[in-house]
N, C-alpha and C positions, 0 to 999 in steps of 0.2 A: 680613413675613407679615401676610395679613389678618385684620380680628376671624375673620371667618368660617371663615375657615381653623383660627386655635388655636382655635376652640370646634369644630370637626370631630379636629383632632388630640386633645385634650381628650377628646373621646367615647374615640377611637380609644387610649384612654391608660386609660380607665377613670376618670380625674381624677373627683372632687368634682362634683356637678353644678352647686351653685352656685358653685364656681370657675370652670368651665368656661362658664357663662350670662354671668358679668359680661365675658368675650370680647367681649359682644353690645353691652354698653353704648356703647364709641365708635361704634355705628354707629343711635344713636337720635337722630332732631331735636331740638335742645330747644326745649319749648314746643310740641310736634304728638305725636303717637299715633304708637304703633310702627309704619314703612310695613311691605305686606304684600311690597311688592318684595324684603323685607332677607329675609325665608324662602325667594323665592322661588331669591335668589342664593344663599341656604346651599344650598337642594336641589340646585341645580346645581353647586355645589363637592361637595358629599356625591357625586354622582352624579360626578364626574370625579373624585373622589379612590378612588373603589372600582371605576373604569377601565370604565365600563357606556358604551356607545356607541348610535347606531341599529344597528351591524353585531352586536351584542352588547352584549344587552339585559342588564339585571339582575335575575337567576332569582328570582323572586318568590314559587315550591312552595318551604313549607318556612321564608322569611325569617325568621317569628318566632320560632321553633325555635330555628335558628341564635345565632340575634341576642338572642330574649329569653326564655331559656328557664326565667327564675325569674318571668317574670311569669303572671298569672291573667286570661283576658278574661271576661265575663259579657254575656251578651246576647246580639244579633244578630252573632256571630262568621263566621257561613259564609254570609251573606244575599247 
């Protein structure tokens, strides 16, 4: 299993956040800055683990609801 993976399985588990963050750590260079490529590849594991395709997109009315319905946004929400 990859970092990327248990820190997706880790979300999907509800797990500790910062348990679930240091998943990330084998995949930092030592001695360089976090690359932006290592997000890029979580999004696309996040996006094939929740089975979204081009043929079947990932319903995005609604997502935060769904998904984070204890949080609060303030601001430019609907912009």
């Amino acid at each position: 299993m990859t970092a990327r993976r248990a820190v997706l399985d880790g979300l999907a588990r509800d797990d500790d956040i910062l348990e679930v963050l240091s998943g990330l750590v084998p995949l930092h260079p030592r001695n360089d800055t976090f690359p932006g490529e290592v997000f890029l590849h979580l999004a696309a594991d996040a996006l094939e683990w929740c089975g979204a395709s081009r043929a079947e997109p990932l319903a995005l009315e609604g997502l935060r609801e769904r998904f984070l319905p204890e949080c609060a946004f303030r601001g430019r929400q609907d912009a």
